[in-house]
Backbone of each chain as nested JSON, in Angstrom:
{
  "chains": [
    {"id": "A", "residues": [
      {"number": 1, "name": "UNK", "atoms": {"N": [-106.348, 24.668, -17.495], "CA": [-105.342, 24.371, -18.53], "C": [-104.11, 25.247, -18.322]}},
      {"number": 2, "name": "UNK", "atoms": {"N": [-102.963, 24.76, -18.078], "CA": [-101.629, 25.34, -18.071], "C": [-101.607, 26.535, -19.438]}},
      {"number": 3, "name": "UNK", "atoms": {"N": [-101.417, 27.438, -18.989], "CA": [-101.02, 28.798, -20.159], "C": [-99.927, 28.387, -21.137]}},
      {"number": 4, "name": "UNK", "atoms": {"N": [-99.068, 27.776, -20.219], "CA": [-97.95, 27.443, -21.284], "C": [-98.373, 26.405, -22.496]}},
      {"number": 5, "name": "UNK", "atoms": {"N": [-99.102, 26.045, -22.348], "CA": [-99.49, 24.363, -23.13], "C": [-100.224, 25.397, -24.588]}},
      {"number": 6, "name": "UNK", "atoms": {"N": [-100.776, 26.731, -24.744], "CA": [-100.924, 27.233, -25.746], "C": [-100.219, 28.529, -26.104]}},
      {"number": 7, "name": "UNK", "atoms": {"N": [-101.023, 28.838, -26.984], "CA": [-100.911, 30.618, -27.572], "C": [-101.415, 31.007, -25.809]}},
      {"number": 8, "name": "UNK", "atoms": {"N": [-101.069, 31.978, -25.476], "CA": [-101.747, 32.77, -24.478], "C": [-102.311, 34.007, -25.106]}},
      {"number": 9, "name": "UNK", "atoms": {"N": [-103.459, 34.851, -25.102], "CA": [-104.021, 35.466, -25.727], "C": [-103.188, 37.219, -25.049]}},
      {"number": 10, "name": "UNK", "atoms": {"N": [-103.625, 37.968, -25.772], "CA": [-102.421, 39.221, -25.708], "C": [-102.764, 39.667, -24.018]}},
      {"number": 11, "name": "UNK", "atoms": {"N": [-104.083, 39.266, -23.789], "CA": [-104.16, 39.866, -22.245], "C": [-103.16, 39.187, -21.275]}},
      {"number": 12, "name": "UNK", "atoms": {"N": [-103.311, 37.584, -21.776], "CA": [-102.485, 37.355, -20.855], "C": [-101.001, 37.539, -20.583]}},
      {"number": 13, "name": "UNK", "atoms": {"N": [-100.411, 37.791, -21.723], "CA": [-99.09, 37.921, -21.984], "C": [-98.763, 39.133, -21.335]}},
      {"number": 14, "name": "UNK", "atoms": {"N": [-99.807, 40.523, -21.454], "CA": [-99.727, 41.579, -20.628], "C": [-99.527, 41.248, -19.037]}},
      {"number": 15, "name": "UNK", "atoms": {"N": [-100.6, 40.448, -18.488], "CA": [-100.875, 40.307, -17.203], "C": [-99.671, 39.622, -17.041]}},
      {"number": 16, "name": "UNK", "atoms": {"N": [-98.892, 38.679, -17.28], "CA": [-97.733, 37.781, -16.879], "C": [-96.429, 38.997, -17.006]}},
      {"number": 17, "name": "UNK", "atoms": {"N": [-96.503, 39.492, -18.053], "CA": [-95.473, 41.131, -17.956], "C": [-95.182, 42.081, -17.079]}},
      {"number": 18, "name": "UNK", "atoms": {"N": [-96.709, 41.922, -17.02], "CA": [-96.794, 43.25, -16.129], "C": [-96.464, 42.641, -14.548]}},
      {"number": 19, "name": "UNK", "atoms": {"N": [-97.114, 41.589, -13.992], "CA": [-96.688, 40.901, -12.95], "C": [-95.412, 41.225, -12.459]}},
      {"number": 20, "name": "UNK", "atoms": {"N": [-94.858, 40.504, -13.737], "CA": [-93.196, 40.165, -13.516], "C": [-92.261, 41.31, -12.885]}},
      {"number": 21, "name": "UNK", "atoms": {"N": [-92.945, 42.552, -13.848], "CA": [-92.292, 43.392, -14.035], "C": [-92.692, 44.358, -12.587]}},
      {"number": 22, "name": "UNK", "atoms": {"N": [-93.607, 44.388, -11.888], "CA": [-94.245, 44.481, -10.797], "C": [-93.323, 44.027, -9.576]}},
      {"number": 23, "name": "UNK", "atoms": {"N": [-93.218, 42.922, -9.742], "CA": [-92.052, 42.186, -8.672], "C": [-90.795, 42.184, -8.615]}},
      {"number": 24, "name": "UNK", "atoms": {"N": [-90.678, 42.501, -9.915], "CA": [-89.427, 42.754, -9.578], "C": [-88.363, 43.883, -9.305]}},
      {"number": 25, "name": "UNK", "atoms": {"N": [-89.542, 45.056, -9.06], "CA": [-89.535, 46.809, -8.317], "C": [-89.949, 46.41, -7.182]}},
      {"number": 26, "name": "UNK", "atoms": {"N": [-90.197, 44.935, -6.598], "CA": [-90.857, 45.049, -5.335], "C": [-92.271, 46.345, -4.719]}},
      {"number": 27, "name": "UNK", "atoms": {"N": [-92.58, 46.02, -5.666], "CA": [-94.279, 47.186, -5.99], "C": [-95.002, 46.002, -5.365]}},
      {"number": 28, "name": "UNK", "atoms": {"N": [-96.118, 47.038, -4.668], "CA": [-96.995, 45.929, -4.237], "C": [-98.132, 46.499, -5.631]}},
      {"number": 29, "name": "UNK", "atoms": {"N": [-99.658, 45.695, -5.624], "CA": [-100.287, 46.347, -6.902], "C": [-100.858, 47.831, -6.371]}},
      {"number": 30, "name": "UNK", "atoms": {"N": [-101.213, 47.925, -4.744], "CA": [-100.832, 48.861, -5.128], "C": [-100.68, 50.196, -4.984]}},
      {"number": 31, "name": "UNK", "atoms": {"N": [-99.047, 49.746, -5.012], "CA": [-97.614, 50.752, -5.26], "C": [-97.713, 51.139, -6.997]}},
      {"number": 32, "name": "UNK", "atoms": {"N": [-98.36, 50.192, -7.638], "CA": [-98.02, 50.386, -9.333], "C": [-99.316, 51.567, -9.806]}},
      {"number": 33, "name": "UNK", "atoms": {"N": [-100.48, 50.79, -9.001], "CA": [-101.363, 51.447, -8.641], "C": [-101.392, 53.315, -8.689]}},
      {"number": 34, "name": "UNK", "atoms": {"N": [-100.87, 53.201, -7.729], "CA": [-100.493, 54.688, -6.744], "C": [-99.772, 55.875, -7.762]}},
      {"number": 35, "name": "UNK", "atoms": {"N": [-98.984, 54.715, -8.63], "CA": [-97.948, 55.289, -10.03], "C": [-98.49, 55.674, -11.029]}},
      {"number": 36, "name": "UNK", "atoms": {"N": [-99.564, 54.866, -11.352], "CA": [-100.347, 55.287, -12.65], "C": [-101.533, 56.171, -12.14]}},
      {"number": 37, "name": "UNK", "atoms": {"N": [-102.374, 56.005, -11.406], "CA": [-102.844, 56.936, -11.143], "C": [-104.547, 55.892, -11.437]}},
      {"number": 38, "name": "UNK", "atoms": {"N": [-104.495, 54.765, -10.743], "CA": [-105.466, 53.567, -11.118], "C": [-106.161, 53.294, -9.506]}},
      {"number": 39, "name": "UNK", "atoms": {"N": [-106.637, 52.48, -9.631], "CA": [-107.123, 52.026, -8.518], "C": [-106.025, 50.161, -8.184]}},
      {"number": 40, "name": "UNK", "atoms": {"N": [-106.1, 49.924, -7.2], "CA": [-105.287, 48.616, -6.948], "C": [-106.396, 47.534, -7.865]}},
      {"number": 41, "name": "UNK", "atoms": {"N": [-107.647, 47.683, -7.458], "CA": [-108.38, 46.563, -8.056], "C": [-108.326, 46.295, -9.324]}},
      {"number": 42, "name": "UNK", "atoms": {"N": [-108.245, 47.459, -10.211], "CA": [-107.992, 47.655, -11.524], "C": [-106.691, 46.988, -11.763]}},
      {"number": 43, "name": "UNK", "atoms": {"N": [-105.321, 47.306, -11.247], "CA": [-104.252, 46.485, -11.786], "C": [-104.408, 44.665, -11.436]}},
      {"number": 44, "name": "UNK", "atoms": {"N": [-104.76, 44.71, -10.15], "CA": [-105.434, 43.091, -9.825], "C": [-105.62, 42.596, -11.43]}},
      {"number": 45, "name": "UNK", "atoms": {"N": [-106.938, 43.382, -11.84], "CA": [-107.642, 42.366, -12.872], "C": [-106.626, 42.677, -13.733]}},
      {"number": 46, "name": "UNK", "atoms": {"N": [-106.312, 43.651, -14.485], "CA": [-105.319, 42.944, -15.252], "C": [-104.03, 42.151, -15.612]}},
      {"number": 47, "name": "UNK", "atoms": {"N": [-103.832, 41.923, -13.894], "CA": [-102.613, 41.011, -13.875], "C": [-103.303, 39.378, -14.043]}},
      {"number": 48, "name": "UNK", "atoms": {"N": [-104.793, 39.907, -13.608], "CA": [-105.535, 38.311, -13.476], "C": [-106.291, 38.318, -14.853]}},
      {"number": 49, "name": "UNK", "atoms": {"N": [-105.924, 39.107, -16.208], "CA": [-106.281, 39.376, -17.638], "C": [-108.209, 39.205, -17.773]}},
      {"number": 50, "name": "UNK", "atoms": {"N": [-108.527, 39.978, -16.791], "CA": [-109.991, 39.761, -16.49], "C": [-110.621, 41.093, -17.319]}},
      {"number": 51, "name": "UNK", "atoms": {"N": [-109.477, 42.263, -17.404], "CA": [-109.765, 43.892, -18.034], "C": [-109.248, 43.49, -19.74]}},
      {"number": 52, "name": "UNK", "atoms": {"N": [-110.264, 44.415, -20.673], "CA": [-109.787, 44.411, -21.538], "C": [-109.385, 46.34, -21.499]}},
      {"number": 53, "name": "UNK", "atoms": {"N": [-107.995, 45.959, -20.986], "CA": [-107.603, 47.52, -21.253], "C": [-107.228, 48.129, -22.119]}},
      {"number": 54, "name": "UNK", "atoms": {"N": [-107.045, 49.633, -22.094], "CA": [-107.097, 50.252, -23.393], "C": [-105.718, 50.789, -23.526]}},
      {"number": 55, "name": "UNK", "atoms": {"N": [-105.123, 51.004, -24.781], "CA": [-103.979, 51.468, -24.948], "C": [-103.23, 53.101, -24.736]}},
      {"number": 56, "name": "UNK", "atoms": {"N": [-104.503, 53.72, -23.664], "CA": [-104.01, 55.025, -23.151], "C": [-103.506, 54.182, -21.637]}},
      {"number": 57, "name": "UNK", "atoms": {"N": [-104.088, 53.251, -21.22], "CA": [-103.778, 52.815, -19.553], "C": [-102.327, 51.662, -19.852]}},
      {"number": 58, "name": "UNK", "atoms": {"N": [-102.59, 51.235, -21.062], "CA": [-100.853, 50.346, -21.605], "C": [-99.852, 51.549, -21.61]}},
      {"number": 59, "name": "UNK", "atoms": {"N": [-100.512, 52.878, -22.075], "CA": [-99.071, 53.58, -22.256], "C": [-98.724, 54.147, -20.759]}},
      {"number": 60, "name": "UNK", "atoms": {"N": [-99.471, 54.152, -19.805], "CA": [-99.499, 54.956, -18.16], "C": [-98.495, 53.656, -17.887]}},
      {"number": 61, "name": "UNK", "atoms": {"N": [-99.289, 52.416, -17.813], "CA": [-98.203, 50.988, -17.16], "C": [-97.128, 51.62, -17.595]}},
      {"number": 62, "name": "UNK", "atoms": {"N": [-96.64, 51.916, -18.74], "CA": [-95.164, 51.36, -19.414], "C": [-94.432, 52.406, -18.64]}},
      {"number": 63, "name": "UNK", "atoms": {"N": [-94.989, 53.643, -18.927], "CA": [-94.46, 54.496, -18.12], "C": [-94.174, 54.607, -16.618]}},
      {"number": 64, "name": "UNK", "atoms": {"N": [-94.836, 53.849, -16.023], "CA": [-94.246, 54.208, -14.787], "C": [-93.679, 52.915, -14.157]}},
      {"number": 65, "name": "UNK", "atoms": {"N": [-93.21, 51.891, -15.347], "CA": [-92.242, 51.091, -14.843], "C": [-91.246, 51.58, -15.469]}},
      {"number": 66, "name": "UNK", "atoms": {"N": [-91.32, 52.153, -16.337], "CA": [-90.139, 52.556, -17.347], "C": [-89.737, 51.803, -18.014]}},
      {"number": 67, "name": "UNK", "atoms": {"N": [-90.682, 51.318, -18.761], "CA": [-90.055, 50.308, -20.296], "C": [-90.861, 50.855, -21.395]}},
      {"number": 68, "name": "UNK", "atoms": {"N": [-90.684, 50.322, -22.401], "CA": [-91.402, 51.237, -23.696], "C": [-92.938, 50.24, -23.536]}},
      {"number": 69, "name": "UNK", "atoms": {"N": [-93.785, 50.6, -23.899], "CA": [-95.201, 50.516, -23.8], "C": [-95.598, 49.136, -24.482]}},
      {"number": 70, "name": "UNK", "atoms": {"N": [-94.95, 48.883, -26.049], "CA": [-95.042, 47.466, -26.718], "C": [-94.434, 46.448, -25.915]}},
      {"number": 71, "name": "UNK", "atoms": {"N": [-92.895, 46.9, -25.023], "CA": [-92.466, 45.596, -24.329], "C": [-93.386, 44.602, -23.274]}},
      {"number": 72, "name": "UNK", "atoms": {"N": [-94.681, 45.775, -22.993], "CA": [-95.478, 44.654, -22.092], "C": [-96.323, 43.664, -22.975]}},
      {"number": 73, "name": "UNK", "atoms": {"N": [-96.545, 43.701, -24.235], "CA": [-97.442, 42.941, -24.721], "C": [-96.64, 41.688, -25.71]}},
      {"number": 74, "name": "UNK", "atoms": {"N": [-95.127, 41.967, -25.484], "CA": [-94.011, 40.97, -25.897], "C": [-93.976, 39.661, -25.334]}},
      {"number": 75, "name": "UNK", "atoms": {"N": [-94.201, 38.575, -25.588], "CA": [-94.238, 37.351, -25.013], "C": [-92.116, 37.451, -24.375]}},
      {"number": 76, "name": "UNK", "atoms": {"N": [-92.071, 36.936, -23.497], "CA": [-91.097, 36.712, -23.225], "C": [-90.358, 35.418, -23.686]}},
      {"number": 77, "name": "UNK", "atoms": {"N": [-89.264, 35.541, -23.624], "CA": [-88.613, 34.238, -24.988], "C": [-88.604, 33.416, -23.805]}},
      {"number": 78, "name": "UNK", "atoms": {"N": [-88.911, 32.04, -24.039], "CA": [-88.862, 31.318, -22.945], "C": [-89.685, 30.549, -22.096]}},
      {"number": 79, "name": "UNK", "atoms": {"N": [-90.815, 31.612, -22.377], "CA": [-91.942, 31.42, -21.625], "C": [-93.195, 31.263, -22.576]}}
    ]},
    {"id": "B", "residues": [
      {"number": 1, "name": "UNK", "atoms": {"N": [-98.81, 70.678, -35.282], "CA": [-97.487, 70.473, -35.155], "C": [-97.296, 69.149, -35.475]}},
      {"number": 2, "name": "UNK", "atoms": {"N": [-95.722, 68.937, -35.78], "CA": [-95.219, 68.331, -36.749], "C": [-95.229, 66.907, -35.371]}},
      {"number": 3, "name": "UNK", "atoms": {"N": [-95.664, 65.941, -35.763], "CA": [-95.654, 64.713, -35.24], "C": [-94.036, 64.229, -34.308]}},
      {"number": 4, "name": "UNK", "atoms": {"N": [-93.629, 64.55, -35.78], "CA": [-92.379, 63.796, -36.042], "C": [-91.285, 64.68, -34.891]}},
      {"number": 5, "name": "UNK", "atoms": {"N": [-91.501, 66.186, -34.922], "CA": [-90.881, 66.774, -33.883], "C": [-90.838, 66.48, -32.574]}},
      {"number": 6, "name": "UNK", "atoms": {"N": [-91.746, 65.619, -31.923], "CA": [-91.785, 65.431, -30.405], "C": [-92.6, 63.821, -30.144]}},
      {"number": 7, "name": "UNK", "atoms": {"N": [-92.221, 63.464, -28.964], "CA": [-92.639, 62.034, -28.693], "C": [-94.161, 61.559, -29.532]}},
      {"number": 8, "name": "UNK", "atoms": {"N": [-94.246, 60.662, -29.897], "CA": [-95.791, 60.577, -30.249], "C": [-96.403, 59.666, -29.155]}},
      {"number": 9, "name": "UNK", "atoms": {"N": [-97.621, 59.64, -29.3], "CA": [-98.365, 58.899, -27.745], "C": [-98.184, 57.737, -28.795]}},
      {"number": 10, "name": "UNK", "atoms": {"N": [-98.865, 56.933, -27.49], "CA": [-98.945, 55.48, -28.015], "C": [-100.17, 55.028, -28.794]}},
      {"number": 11, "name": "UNK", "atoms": {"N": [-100.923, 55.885, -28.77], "CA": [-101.989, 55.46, -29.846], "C": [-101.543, 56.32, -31.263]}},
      {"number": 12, "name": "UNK", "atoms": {"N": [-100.915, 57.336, -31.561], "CA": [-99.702, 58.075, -32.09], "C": [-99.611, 57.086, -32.942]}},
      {"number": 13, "name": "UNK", "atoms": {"N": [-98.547, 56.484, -32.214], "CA": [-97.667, 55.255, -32.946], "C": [-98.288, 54.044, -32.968]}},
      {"number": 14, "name": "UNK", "atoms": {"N": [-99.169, 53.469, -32.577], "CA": [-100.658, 52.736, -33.364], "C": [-101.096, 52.97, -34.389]}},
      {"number": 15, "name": "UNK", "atoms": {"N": [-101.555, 54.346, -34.822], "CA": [-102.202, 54.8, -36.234], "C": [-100.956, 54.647, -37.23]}},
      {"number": 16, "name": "UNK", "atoms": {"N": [-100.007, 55.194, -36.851], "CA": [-98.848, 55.239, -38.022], "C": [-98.584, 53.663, -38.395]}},
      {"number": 17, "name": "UNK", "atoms": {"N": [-98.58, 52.652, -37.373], "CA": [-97.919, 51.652, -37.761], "C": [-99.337, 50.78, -39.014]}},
      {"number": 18, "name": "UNK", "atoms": {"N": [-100.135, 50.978, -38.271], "CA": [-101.879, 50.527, -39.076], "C": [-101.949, 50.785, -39.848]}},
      {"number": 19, "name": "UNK", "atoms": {"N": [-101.275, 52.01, -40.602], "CA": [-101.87, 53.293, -41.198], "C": [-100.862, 52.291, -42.592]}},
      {"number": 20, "name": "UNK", "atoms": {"N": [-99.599, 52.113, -42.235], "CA": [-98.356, 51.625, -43.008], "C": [-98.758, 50.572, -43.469]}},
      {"number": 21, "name": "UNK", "atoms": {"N": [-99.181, 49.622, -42.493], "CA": [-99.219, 47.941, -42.375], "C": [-100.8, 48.024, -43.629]}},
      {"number": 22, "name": "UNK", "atoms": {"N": [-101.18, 48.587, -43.653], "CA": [-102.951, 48.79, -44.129], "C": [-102.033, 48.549, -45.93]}},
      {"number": 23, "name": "UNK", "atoms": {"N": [-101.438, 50.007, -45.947], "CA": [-101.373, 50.025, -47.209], "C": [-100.366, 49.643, -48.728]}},
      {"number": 24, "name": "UNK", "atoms": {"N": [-99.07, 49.038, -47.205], "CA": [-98.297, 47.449, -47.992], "C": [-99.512, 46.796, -48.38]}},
      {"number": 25, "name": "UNK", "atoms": {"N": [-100.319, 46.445, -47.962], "CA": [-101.238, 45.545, -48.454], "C": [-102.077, 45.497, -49.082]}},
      {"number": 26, "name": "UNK", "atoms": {"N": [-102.412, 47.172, -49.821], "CA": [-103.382, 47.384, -50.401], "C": [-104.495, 47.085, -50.405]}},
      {"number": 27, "name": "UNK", "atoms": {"N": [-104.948, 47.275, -48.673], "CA": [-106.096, 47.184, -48.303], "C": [-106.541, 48.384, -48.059]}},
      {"number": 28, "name": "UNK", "atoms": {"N": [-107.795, 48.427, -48.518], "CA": [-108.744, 49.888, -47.872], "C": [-109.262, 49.768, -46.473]}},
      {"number": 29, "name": "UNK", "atoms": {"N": [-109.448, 50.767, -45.569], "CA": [-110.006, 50.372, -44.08], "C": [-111.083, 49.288, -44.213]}},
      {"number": 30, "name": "UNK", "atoms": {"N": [-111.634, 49.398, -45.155], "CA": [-113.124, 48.751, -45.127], "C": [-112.866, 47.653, -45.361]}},
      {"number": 31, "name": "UNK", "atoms": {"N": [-111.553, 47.185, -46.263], "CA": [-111.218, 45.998, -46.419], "C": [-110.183, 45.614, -45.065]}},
      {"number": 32, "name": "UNK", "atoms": {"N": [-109.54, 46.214, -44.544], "CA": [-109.215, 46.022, -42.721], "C": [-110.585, 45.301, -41.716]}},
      {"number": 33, "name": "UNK", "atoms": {"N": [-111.399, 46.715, -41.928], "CA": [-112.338, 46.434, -41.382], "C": [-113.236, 44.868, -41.061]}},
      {"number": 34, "name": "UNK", "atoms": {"N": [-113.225, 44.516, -42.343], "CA": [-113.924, 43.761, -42.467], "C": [-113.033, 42.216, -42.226]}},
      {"number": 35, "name": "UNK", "atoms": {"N": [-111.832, 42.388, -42.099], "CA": [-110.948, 41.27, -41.714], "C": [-111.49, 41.384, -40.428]}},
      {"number": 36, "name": "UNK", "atoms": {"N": [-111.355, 41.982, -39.668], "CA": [-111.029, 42.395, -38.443], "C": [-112.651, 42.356, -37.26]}},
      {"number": 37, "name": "UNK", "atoms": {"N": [-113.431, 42.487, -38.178], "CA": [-114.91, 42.193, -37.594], "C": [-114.862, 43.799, -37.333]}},
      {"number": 38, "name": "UNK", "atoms": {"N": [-114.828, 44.208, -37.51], "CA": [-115.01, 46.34, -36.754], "C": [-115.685, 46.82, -37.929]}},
      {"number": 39, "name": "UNK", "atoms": {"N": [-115.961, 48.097, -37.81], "CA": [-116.596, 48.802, -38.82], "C": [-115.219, 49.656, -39.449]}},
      {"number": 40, "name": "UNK", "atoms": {"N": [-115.576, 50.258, -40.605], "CA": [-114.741, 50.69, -41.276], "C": [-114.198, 52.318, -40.375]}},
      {"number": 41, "name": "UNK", "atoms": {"N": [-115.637, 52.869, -40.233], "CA": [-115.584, 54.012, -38.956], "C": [-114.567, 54.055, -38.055]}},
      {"number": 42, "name": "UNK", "atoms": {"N": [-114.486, 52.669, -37.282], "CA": [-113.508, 52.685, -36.317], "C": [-112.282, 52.569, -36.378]}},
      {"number": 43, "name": "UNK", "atoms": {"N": [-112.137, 51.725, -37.829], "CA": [-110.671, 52.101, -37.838], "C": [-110.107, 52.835, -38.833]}},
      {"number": 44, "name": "UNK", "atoms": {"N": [-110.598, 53.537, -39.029], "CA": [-110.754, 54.929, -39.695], "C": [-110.076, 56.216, -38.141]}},
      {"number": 45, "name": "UNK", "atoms": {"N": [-110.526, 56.004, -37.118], "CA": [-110.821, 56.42, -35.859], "C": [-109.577, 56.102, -34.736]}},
      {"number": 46, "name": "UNK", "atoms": {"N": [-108.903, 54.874, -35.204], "CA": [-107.792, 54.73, -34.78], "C": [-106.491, 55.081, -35.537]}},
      {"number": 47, "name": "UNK", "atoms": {"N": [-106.984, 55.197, -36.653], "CA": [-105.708, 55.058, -37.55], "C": [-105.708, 57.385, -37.251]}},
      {"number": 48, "name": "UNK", "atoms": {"N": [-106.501, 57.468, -37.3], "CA": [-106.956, 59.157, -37.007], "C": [-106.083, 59.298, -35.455]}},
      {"number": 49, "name": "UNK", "atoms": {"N": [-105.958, 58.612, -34.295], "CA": [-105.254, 58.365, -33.323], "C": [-106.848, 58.575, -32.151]}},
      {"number": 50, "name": "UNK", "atoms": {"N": [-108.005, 58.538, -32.779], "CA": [-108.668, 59.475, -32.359], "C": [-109.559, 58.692, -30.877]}},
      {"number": 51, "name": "UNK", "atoms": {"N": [-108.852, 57.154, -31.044], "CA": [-109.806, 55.58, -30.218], "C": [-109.297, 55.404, -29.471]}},
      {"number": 52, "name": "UNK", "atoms": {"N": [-109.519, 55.386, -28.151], "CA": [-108.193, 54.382, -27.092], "C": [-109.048, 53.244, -27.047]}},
      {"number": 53, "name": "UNK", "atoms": {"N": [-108.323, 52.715, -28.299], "CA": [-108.521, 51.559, -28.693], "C": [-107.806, 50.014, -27.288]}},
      {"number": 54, "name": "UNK", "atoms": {"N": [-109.109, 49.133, -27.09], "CA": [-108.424, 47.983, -26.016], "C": [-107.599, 47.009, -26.736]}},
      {"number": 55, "name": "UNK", "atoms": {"N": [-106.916, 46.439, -25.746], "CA": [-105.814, 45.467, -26.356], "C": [-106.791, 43.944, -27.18]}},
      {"number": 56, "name": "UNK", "atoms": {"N": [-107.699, 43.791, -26.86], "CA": [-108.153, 42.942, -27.303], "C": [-108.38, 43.231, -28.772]}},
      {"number": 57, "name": "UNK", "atoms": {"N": [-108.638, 44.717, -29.047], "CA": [-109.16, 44.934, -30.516], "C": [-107.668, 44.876, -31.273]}},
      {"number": 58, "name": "UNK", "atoms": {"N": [-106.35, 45.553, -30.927], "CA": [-104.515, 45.43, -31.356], "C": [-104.639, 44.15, -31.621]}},
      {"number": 59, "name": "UNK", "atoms": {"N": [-104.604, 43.084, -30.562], "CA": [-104.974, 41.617, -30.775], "C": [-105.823, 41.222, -32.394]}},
      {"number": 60, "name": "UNK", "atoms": {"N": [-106.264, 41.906, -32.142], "CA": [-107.658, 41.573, -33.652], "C": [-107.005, 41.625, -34.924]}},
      {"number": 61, "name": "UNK", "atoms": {"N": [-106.507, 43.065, -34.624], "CA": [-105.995, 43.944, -35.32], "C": [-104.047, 43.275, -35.978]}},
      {"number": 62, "name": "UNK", "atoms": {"N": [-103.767, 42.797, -35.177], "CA": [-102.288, 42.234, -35.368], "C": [-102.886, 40.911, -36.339]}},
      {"number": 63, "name": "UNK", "atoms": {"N": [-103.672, 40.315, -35.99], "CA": [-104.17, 38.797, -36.16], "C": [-104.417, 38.731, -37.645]}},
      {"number": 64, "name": "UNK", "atoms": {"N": [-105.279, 40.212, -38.029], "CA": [-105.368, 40.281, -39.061], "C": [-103.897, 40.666, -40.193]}},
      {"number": 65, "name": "UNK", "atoms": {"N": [-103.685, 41.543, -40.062], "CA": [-102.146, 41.803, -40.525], "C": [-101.445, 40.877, -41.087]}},
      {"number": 66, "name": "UNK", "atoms": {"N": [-101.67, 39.87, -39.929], "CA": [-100.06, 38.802, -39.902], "C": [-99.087, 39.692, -39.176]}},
      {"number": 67, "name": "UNK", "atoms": {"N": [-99.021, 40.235, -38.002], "CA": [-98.064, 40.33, -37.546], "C": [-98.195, 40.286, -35.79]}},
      {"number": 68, "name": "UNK", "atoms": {"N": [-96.937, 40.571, -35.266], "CA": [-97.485, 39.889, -33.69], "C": [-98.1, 41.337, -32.584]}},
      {"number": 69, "name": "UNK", "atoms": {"N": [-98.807, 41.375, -32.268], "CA": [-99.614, 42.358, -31.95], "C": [-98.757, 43.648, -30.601]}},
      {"number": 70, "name": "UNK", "atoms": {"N": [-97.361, 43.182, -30.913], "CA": [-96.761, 44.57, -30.032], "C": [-95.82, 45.056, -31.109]}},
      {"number": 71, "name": "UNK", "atoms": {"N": [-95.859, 44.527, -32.4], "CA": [-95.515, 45.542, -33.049], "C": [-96.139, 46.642, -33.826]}},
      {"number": 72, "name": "UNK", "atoms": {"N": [-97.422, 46.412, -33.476], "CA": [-98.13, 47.376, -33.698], "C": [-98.256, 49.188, -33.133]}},
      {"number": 73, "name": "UNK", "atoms": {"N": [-97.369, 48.913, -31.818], "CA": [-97.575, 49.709, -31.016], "C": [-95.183, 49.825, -30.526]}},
      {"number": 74, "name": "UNK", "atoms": {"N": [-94.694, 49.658, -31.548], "CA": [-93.418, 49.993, -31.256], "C": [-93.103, 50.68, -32.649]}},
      {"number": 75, "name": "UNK", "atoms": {"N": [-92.205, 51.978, -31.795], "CA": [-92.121, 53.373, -33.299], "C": [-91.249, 52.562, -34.179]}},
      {"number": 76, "name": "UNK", "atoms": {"N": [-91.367, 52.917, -35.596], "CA": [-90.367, 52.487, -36.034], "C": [-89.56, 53.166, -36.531]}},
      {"number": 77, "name": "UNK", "atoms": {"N": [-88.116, 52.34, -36.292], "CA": [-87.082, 53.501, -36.345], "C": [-86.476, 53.871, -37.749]}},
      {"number": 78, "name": "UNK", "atoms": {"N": [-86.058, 55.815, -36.957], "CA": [-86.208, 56.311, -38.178], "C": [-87.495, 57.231, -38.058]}},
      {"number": 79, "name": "UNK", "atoms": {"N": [-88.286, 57.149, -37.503], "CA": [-89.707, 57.916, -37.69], "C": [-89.942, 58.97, -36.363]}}
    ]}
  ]
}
């Protein structure tokens, strides 16, 4: 089922965020990886919303893309 | 030390926003709780900052509220 066709549930909205936001530092997962201080497989699954992660590893993401920590769990307007 | 003097973490600014959102509504944790399927303990435990609480439970946690589950986790300003 196409994601867009519903609600996407908060993981996924993370995983599509975080993606985005991944590519477009030209990070491989992992380079984002390497940043937070994670393993690559670990960012994998949550770009593939397979982790239910916790909000000490949401605040490491935010930080080391450098956006505030709630903007990853923001649906993007549009999408 | 004073909260308010220096960055708060992100589970920090989780409890404060829960803590707010709880009691516009004149709900008791237990009455949270029990929206929310959790025990009263636990979010007792987050609102304490004390859980690294997963996004799936914020999810729960927003759902119940009525509100969208990354504002749970953005300071509000002024604070």
């Amino acid at each position: 089922m196409d994601v867009s066709a519903r609600n996407p549930s908060l993981r996924e909205i993370l995983a599509t965020n975080l993606r985005k936001l991944r590519n477009e530092r030209r990070w491989s997962q992992e380079d984002l990886a390497a940043e937070v201080g994670l393993h690559r497989t670990y960012v994998g699954s949550v770009e593939r919303a397979e982790r239910n992660i916790s909000v000490d590893n949401i605040e490491r993401l935010g930080v080391a893309l450098g956006v505030e920590p709630w903007q990853l769990l923001r649906r993007a307007q549009g999408s």
